[in-house]
matplotlib code that plots the C-alpha trace (Angstrom):
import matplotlib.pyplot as plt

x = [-94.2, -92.7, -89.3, -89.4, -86.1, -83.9, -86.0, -85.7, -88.2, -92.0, -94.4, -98.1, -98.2, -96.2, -97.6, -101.2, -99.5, -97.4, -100.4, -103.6, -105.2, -106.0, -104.6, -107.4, -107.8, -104.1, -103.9, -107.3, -104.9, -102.3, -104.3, -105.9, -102.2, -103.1, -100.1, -96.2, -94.9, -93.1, -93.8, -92.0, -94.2, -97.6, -95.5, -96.2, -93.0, -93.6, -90.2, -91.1, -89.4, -92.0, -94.8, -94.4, -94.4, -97.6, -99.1, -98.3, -100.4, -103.9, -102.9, -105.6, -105.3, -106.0, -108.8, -105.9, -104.7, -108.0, -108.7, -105.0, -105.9, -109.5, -108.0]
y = [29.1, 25.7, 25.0, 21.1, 21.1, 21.4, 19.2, 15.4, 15.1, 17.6, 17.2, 17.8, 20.5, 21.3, 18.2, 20.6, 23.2, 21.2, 18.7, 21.2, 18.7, 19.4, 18.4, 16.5, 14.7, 13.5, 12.6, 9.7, 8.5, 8.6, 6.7, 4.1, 3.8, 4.9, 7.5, 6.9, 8.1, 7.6, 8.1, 10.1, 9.6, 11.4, 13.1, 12.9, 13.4, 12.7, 11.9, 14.6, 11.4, 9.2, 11.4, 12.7, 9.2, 8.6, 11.6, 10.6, 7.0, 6.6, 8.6, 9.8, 9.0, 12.2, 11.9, 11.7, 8.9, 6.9, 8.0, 6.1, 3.0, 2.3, 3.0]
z = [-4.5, -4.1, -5.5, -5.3, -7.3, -4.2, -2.1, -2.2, 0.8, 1.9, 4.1, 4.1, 3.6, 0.4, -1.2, -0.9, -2.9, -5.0, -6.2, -5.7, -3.1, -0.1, 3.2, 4.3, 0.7, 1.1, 4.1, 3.4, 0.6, 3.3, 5.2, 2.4, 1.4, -2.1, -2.0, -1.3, 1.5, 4.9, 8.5, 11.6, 14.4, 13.6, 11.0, 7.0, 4.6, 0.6, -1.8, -4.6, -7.2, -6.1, -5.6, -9.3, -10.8, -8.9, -10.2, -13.6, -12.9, -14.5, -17.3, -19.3, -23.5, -25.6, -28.4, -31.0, -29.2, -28.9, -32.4, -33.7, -31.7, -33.3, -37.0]

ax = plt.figure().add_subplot(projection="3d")
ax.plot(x, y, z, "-o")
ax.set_aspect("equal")
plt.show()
């Protein structure tokens, strides 16, 4: 288990078990520069901040929600 709470910074690796994705999966977004994150050499490291703001992007409306905005 991953307590992200005390970490400001994770690599690669903990962003696979804190997101469900797989290494290889991030590191293409890495790589298409579709995901935040720094750097070190050939080394990934993710802010957990920034990395949960991104994974609350392209949120997807509920049917209530669609339902309110047609009425």
């Amino acid at each position: 288990m991953l307590n992200t709470q005390q970490k400001e910074v994770i690599n690669l690796k903990e962003l696979a078990i804190l997101t469900g994705l797989s290494k290889s999966t991030l590191w293409k977004k890495t790589m298409a520069r579709t995901i935040p994150h720094f750097k070190v050499g050939k080394m990934l490291y993710f802010n957990v901040a920034e990395i949960n703001k991104w994974l609350q992007t392209n949120r997807v409306e509920t049917i209530e929600e669609i339902k309110k905005t047609i009425v």
